[in-house]
LORO-392188 format. One record per residue: x, y, z of N, C-alpha, C in turn. Coordinates in steps of 0.1 Angstrom, whole numbers, m for minus. Each point is the difference from the previous one (the first is absolute). Last residue first. Layout:
BEGIN
<r <X Y Z> <X Y Z> <X Y Z>>
...
***
This chain:
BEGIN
<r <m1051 149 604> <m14 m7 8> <m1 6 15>>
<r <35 9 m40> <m8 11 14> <m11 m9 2>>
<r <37 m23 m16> <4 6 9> <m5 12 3>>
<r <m18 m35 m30> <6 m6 16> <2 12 6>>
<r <m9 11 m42> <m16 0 11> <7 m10 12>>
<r <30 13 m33> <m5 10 8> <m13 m2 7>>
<r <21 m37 m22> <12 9 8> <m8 9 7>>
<r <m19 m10 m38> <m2 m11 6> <7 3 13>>
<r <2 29 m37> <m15 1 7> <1 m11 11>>
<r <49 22 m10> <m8 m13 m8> <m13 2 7>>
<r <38 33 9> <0 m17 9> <m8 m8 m12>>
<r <8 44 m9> <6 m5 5> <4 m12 2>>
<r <m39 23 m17> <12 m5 m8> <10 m1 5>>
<r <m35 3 27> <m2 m11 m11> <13 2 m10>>
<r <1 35 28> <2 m10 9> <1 m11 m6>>
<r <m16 42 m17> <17 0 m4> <3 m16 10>>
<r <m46 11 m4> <5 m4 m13> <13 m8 1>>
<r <m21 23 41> <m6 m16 m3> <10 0 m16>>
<r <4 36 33> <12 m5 m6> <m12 m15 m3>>
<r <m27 31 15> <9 10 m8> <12 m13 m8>>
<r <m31 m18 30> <m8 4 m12> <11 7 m9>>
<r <13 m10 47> <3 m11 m14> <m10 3 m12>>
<r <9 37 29> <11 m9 0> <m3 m11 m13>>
<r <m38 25 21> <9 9 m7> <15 m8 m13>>
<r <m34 m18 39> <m7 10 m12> <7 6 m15>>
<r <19 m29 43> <m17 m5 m8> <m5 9 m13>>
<r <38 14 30> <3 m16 m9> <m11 m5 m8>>
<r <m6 38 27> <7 4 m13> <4 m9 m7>>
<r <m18 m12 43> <m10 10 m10> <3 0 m13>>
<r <31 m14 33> <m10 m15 m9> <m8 6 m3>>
<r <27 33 17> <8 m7 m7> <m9 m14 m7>>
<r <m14 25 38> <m4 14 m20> <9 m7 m6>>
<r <4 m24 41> <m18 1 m3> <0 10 m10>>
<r <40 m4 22> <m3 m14 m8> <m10 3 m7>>
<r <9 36 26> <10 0 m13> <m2 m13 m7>>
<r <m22 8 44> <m8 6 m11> <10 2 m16>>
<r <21 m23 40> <m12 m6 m6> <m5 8 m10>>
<r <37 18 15> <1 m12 m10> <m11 m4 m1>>
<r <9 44 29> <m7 m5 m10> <0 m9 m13>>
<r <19 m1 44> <m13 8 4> <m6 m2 m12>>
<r <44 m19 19> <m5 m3 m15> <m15 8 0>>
<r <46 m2 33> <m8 10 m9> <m2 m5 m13>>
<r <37 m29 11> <m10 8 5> <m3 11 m5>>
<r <14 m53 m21> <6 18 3> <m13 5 8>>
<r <19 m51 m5> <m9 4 m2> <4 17 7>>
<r <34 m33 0> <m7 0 m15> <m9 11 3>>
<r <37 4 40> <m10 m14 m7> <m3 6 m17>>
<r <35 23 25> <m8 m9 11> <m4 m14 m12>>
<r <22 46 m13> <m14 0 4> <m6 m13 9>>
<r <48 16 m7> <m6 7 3> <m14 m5 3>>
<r <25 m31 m11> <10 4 13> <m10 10 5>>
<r <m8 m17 m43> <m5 m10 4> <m1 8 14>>
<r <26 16 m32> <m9 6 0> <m8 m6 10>>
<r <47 m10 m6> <m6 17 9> <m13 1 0>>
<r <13 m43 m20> <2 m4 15> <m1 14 4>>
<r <m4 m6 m45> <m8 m4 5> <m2 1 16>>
<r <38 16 m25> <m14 14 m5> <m12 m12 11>>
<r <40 m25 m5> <3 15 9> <m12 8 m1>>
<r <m2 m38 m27> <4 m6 14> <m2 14 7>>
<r <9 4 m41> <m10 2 0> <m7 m4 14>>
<r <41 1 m19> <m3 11 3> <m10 3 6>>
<r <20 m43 m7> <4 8 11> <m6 12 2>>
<r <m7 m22 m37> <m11 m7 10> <6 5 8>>
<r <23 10 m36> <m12 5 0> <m10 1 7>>
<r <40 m28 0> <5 14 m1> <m16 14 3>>
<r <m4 m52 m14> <6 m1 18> <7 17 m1>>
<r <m16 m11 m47> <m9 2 8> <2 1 17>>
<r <27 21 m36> <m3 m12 4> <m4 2 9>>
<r <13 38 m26> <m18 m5 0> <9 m15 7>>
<r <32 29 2> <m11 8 1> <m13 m8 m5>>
<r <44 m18 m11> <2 7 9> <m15 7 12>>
<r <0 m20 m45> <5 m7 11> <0 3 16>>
<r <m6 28 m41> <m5 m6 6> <m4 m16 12>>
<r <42 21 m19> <m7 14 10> <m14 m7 2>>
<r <32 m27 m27> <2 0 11> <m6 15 11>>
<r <m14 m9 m45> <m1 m14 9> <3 2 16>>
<r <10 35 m38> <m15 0 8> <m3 m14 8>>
<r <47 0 m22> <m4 13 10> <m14 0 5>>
<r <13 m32 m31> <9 m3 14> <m7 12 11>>
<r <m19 2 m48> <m3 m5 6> <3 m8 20>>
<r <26 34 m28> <m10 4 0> <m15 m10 10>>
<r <45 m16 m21> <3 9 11> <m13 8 9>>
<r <m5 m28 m40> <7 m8 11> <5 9 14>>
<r <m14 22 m45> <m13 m11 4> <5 m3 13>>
<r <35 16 m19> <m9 14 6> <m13 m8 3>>
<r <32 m26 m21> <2 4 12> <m3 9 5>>
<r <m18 m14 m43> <3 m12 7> <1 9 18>>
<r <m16 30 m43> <13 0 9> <m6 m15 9>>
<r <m34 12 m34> <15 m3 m7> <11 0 8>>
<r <m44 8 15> <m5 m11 m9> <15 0 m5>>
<r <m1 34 31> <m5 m8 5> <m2 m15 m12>>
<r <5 41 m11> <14 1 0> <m8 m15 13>>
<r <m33 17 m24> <10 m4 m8> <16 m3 6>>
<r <m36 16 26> <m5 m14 m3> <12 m4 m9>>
<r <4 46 14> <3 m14 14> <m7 m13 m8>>
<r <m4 41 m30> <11 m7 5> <7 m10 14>>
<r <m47 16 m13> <6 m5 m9> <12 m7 4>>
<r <m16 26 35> <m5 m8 m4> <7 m12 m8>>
<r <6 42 m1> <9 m6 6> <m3 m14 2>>
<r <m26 27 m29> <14 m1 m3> <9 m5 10>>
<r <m47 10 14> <2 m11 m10> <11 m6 m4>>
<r <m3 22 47> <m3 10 m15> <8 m12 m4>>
<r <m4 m2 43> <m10 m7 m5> <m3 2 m13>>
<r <47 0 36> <m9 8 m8> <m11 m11 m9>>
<r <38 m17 23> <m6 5 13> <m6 13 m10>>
<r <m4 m50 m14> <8 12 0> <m2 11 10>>
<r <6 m45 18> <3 6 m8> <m9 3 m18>>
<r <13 m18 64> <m8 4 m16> <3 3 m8>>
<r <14 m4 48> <10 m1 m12> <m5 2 m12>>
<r <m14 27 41> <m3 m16 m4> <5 0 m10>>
<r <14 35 41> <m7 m3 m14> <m1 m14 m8>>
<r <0 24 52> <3 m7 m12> <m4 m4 m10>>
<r <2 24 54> <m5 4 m12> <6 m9 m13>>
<r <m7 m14 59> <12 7 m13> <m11 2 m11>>
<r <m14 m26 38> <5 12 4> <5 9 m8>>
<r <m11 m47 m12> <6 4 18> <8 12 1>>
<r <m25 3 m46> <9 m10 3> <7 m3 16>>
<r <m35 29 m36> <9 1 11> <3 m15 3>>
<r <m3 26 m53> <m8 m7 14> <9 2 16>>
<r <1 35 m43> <1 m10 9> <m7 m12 6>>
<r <m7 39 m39> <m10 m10 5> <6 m9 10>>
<r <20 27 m29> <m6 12 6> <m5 m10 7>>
<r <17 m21 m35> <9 7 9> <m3 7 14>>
<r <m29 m33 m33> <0 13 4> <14 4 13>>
<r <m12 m48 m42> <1 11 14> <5 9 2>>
<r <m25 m34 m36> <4 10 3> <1 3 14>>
<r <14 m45 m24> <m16 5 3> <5 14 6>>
<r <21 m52 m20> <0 16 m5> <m13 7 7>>
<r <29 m43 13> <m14 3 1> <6 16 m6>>
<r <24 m52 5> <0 13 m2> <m12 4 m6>>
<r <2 m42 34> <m3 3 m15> <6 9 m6>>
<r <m3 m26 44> <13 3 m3> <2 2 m20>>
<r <m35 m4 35> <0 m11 m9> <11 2 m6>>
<r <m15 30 29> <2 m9 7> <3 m13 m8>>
<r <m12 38 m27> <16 m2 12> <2 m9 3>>
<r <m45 1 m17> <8 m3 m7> <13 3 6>>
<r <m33 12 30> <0 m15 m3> <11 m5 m16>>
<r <m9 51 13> <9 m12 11> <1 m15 0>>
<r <m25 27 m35> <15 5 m1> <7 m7 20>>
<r <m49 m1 m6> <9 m10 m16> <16 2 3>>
<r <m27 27 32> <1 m14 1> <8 m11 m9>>
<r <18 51 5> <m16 m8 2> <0 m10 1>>
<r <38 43 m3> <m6 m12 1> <m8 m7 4>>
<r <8 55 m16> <2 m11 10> <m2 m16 0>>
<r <m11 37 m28> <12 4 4> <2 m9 11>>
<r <m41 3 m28> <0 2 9> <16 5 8>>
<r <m10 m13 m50> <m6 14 7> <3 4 12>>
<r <10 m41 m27> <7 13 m6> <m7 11 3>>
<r <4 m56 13> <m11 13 4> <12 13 m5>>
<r <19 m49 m16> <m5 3 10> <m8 12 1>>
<r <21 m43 m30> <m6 14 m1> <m6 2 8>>
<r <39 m40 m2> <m14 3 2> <m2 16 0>>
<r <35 m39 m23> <m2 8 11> <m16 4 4>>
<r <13 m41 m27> <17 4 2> <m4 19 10>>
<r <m32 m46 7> <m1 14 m8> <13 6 2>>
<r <m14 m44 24> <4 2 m14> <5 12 m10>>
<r <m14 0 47> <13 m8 m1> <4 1 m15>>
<r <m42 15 12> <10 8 1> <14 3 m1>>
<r <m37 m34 1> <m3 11 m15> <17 11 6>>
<r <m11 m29 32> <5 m4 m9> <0 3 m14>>
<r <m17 16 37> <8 1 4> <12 m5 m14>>
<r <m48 1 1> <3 14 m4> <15 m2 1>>
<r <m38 m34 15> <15 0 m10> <2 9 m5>>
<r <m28 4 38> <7 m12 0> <7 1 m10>>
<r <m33 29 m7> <14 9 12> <7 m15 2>>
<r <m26 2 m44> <m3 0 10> <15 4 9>>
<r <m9 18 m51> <3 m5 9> <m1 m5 15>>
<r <m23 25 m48> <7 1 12> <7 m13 8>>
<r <m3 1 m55> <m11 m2 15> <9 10 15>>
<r <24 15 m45> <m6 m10 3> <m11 0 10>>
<r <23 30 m41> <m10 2 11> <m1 m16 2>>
<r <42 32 m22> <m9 m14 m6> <m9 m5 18>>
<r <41 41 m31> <m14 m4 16> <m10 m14 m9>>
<r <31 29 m30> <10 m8 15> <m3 m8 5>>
<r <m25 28 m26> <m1 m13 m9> <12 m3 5>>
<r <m34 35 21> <18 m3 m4> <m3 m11 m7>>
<r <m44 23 9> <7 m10 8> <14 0 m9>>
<r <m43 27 1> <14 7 m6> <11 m11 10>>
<r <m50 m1 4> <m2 1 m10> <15 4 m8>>
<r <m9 m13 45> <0 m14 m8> <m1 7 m19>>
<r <5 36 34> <11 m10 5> <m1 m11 m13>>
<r <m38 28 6> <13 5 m7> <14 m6 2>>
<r <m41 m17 23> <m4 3 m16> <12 6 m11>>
<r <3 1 52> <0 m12 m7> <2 m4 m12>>
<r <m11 45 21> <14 m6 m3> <4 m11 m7>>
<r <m44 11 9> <m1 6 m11> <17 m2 m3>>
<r <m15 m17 41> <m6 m6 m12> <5 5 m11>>
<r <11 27 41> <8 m15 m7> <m4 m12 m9>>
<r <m28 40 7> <10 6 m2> <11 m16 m2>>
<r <m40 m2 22> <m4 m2 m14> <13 7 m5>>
<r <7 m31 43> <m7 16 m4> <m1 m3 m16>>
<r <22 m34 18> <m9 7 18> <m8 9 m6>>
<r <36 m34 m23> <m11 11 m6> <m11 1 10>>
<r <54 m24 m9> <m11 8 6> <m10 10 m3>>
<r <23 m51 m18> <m3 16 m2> <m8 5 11>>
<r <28 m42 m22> <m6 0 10> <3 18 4>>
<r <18 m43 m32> <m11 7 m6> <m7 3 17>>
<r <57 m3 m8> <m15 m6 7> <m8 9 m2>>
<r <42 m4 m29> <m5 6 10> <m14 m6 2>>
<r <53 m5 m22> <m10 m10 7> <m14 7 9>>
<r <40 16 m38> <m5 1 14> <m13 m8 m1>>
<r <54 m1 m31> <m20 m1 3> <m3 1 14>>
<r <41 16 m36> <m1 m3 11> <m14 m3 m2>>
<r <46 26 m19> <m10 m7 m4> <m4 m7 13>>
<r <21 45 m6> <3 m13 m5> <m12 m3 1>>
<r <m4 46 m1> <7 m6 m11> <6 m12 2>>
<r <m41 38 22> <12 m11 2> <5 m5 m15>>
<r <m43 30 10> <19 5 m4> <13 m12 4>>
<r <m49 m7 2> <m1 3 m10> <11 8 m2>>
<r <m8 m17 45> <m1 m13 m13> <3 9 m12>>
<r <m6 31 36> <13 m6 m4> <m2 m11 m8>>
<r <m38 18 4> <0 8 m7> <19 m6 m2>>
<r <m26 m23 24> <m9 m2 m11> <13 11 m11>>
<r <2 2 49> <5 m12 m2> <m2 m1 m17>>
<r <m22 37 20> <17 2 0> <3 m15 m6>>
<r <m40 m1 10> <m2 11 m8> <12 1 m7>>
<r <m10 m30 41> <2 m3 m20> <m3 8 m6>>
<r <5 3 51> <10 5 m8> <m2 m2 m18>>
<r <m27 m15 44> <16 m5 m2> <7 9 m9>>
<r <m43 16 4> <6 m6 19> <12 m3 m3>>
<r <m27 5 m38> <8 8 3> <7 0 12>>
<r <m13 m43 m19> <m7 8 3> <11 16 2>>
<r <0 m62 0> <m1 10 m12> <m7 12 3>>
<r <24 m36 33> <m18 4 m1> <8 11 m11>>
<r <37 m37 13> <m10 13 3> <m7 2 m9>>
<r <37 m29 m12> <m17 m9 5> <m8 13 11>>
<r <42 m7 m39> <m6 12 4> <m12 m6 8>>
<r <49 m17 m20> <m16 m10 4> <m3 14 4>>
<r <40 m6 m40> <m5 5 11> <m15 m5 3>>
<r <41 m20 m33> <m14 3 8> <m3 2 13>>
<r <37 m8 m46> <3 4 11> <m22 7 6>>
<r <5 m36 m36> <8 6 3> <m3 5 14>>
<r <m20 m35 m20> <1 3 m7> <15 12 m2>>
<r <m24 m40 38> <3 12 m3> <8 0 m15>>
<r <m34 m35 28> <12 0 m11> <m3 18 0>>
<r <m15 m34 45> <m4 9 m12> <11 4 m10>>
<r <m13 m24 54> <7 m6 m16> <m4 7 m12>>
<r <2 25 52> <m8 m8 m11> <7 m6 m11>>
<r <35 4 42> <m11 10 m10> <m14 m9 m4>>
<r <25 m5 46> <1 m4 m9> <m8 5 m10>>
<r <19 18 45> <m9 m10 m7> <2 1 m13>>
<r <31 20 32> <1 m14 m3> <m12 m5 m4>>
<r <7 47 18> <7 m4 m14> <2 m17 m6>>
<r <m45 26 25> <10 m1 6> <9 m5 m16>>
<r <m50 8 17> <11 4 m7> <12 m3 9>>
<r <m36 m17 14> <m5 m1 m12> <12 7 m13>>
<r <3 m9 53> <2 m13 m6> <m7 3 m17>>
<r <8 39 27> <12 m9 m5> <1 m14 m1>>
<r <m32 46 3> <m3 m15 m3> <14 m7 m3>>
<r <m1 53 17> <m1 m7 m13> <1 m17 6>>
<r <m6 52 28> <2 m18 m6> <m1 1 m8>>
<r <9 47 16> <m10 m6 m1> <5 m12 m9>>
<r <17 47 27> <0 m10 m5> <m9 m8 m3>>
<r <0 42 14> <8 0 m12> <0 m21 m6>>
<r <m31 38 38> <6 m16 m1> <6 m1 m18>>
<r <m21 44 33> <7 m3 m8> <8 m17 m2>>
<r <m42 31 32> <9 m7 m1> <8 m4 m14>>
<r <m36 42 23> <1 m9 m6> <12 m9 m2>>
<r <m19 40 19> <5 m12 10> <5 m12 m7>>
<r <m26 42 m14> <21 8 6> <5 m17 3>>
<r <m42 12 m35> <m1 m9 12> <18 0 0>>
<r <m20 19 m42> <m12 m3 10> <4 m4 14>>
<r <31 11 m30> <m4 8 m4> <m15 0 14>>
<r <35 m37 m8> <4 14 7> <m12 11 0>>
<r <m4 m38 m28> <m1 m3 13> <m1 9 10>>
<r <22 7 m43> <m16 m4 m1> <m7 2 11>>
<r <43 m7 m1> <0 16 m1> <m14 0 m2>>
<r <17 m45 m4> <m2 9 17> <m1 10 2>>
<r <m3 m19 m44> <m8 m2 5> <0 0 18>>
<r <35 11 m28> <m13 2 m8> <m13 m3 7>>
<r <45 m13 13> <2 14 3> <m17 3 m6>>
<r <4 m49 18> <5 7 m12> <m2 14 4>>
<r <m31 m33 27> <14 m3 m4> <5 10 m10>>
<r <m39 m7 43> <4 m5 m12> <15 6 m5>>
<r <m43 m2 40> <13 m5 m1> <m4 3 m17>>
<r <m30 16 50> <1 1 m23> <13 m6 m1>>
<r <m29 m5 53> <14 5 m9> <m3 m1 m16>>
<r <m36 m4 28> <9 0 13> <13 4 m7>>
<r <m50 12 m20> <16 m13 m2> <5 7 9>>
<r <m39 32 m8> <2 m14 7> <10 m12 4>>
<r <0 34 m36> <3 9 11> <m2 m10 15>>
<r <m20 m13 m42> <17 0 m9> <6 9 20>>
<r <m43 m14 m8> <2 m8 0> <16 5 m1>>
<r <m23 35 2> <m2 m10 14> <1 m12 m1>>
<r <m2 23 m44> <10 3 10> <1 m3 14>>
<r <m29 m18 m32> <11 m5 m5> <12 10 11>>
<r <m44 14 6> <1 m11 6> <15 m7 m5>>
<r <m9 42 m19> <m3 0 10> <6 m15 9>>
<r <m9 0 m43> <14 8 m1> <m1 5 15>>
<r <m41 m14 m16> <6 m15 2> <13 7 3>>
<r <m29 30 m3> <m2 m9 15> <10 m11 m3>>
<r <m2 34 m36> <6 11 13> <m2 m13 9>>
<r <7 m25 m45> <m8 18 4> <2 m5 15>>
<r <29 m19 m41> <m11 m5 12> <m6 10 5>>
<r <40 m20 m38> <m15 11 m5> <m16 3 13>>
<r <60 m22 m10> <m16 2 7> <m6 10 m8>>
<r <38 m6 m19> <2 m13 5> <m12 m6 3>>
<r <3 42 m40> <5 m5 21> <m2 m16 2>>
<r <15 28 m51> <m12 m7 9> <4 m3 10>>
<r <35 15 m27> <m12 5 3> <m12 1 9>>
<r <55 m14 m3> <m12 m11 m1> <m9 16 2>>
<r <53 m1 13> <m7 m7 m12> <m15 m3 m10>>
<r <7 11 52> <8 12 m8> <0 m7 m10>>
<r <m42 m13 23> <14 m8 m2> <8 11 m9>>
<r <m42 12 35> <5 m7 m11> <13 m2 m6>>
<r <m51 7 32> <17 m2 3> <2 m2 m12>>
<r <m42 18 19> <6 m4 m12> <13 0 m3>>
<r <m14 13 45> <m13 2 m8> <10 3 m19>>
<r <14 m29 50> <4 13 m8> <m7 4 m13>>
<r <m5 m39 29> <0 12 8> <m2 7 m4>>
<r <19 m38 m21> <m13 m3 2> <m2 16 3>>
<r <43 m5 m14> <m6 m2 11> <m13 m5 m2>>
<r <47 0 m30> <m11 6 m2> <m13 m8 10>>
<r <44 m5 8> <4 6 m6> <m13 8 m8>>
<r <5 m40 29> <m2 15 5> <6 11 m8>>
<r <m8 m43 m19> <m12 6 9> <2 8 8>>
<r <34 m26 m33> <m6 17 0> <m12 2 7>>
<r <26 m43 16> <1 8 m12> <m2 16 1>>
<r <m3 m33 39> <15 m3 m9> <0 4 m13>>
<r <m16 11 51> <m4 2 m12> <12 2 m9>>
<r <m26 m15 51> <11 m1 m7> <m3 2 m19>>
<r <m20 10 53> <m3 1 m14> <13 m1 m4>>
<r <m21 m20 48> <13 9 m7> <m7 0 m16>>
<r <m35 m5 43> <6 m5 m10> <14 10 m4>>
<r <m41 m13 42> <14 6 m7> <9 m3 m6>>
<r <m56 m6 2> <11 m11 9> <11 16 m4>>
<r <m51 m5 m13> <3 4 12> <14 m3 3>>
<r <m25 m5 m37> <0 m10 6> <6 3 16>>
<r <m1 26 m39> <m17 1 5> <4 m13 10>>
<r <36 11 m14> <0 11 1> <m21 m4 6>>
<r <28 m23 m26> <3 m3 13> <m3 8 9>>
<r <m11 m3 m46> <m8 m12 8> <5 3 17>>
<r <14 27 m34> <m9 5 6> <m7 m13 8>>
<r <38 1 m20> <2 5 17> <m12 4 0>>
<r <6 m31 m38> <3 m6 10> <m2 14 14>>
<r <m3 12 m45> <m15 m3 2> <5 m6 17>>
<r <36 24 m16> <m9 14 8> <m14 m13 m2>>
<r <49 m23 m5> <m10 4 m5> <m13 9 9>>
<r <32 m35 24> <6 7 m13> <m15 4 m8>>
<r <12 m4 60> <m12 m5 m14> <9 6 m10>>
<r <8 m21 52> <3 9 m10> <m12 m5 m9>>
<r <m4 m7 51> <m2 1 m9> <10 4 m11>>
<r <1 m22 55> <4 13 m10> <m9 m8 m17>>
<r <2 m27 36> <5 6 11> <1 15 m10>>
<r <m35 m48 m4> <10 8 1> <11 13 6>>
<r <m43 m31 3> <9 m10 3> <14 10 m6>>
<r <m44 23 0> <10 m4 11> <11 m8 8>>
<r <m28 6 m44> <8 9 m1> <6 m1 17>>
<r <m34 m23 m28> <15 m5 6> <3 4 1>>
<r <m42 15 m12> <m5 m15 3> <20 1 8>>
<r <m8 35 m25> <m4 8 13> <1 m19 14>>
<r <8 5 m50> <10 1 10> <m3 2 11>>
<r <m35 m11 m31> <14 m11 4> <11 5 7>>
<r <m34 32 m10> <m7 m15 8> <10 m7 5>>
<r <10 32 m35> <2 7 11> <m5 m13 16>>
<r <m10 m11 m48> <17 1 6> <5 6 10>>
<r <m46 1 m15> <5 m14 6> <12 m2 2>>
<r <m14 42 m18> <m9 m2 11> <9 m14 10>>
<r <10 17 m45> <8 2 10> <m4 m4 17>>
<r <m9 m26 m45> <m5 10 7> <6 3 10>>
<r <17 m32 m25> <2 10 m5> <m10 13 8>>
<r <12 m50 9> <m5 6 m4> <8 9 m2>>
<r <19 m35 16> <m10 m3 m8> <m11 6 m1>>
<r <55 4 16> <m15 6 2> <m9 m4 m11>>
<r <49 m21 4> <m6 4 m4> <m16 5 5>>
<r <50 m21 10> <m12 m2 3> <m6 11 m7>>
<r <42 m23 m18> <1 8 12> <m15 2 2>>
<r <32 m23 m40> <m5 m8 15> <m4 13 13>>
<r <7 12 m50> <m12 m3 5> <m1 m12 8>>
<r <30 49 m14> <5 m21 1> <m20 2 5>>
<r <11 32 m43> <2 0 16> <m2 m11 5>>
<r <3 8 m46> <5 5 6> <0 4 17>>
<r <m29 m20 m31> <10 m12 m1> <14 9 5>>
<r <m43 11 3> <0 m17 0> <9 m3 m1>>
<r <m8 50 m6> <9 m7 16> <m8 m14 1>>
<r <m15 24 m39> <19 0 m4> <m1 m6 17>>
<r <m49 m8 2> <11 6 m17> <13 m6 0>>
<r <m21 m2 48> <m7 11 m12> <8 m6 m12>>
<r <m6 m14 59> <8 6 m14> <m7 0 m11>>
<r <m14 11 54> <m2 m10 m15> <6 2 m9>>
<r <19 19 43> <m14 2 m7> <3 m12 m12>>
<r <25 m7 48> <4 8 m8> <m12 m1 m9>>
<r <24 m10 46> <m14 m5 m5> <m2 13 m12>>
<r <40 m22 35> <m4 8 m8> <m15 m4 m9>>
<r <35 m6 49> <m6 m5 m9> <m14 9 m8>>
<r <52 m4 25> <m12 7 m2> <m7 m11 m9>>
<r <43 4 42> <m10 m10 m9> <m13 11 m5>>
<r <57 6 21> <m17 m3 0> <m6 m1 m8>>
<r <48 m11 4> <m4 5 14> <m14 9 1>>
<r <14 m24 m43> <5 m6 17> <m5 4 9>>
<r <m10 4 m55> <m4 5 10> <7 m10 11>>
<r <m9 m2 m50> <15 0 2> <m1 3 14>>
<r <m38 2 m24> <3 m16 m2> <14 1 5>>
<r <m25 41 8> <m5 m10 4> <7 m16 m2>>
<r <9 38 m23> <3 6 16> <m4 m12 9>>
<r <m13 m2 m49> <18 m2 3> <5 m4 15>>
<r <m47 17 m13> <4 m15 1> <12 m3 1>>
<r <m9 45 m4> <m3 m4 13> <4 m15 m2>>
<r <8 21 m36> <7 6 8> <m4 m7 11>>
<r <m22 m7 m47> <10 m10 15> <12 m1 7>>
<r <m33 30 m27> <15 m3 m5> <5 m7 8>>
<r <m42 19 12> <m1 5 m7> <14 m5 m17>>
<r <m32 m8 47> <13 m3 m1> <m5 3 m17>>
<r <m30 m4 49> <1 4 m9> <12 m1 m1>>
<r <m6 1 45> <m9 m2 m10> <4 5 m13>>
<r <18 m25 51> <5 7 m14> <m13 0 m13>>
<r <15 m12 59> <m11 3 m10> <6 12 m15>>
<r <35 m26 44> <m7 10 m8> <m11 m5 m7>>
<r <26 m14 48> <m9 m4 m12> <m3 13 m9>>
<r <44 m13 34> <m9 10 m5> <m9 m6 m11>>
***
């Protein structure tokens, strides 16, 4: 089985791809930006453009040397989606959790919407979202999401982790610790929890430093303004380093007597499986209520605390920084569940299975009944021309760099 893989958001797909036997994808993922130079792997192909126009070009250019599409991210299915082919939508965060579709989605935490799109683009974003041959994703939270729009939707609990990047035999950074140090290397934002995390630093009573990476979400003028208040009431625990590239993260990890994990979501994420896997103990909140599934079964992830109120909080870090054998046991436990459940030959079976029904049903790549794709390309390089890059020209330059951006809309 050849897959086509667009877009990658947490090198979920690249994982799928560098650990792969019984079939082969190859991924073509958007220009990296900022924080993903050094957080997402940059041996994988890249679209050299940014007009959707040309990206849609290029797949339309290879797309039959394939047998199936996935896409991560609502910019990737719309490529696949004007490109004619049949795509899976896989979604490894909160993008279905606030839709494109849905006329100002917003984050139960968070004021401001995600989108702000009027009645055509929340239109088309839905024949993009109702088009996919299958929606896959993971967690009670975000398949109840799922649920809501689409009865067919699929549930994958498990998900890789890089076991040549973590794992418990690399070797730390050579760095001098002062005392007991926690590594925090998730995105600073209410998403994770630093409202709560901020407010337990300020009821703990041993002693301790957190290592946290200077790296913030601010999508909206609302997590700006978080930002602002975060850096303006920092612990004098917390000590802000560079981010860290995804190559030696592994080893920031090794070193770190534990790691500070997401105190919102209730389930485990990326940071919090690649530290396990590192046979680290990982404090990060989980939701009782929030099973995973597991071949078939309901279970709860060892995590810990299983409440996100500061005070408990508190006390899992303190009873964490002074109990030896509650570190040791704690860390034994999450090791051996993710283990269990993200190695990557475990992961690739699953995925093996979703690839070989869907391929079974539709035949080939290219989807029927396309009556009105042409005229959908043709108001799509309209709106690219007119609308698109004049509207995002600023936010783009500051992204990429003025030099960066005339390569990638020439």
């Amino acid at each position: 089985m050849k897959i086509l893989a667009i877009g990658d958001t947490a090198d979920n797909i690249y994982i799928l791809q560098k650990f792969a036997q019984k079939f082969k994808i190859h991924l073509i993922n958007f220009p990296r930006k900022q924080d993903a130079l050094k957080t997402q792997s940059s041996d994988v192909e890249f679209f050299d453009s940014l007009l959707i126009s040309k990206q849609v070009k290029k797949i339309k250019q290879i797309k039959n040397n394939y047998d199936l599409c996935i896409v991560v991210s609502w910019a990737a299915a719309r490529i696949a989606y004007l490109a004619g082919i049949n795509y899976i939508m896989y979604f490894v965060g909160g993008d279905i959790t606030t839709p494109p579709f849905i006329k100002n989605p917003t984050l139960p935490y968070a004021k401001e919407p995600t989108y702000n799109f009027n009645f055509f683009e929340r239109y088309f974003y839905k024949k993009v979202f109702n088009t996919s041959r299958l929606c896959i994703t993971a967690s009670d939270a975000y398949f109840n999401a799922l649920k809501k729009h689409r009865k067919d939707g699929i549930r994958i609990d498990k998900v890789s982790v890089d076991t040549t990047l973590f794992n418990p035999n690399i070797k730390p950074i050579n760095h001098s610790k002062k005392k007991f140090t926690f590594l925090s290397a998730q995105r600073i934002g209410k998403e994770k929890g630093f409202d709560k995390i901020w407010k337990a630093i300020s009821l703990c009573k041993s002693d301790f430093e957190i290592l946290q990476v200077e790296w913030f979400i601010e999508k909206t003028t609302e997590e700006k303004k978080f930002k602002q208040e975060i850096l303006e009431t920092i612990p004098t625990q917390v000590k802000l380093i560079p981010l860290i590239d995804r190559k030696e993260l592994g080893k920031y990890f090794i070193f770190a007597d534990a790691i500070l994990g997401n105190m919102r979501s209730g389930f485990p994420q990326g940071i919090e499986r690649d530290a396990a896997y590192c046979k680290k103990p990982v404090i990060a909140y989980c939701d009782v209520n929030q099973p995973m599934m597991v071949d078939g079964g309901k279970v709860i992830p060892p995590f810990l605390p299983n409440s996100n109120d500061p005070k408990i909080i508190a006390e899992t870090i303190d009873k964490l920084v002074t109990d030896e054998k509650y570190r040791n046991e704690l860390a034994e436990t999450e090791y051996k569940y993710i283990k269990k459940i993200s190695s990557p030959e475990v992961v690739n079976d699953e995925w093996e299975k979703i690839f070989k029904k869907v391929i079974k049903k539709y035949k080939k790549i290219n989807r029927k009944s396309q009556k009105l794709l042409p005229i959908e390309n043709f108001i799509s390089k309209i709106l690219e021309k007119f609308i698109y890059v004049r509207k995002m020209k600023q936010r783009n330059i500051d992204a990429w760099g003025k030099e960066e951006y005339k390569k990638l809309f020439s």
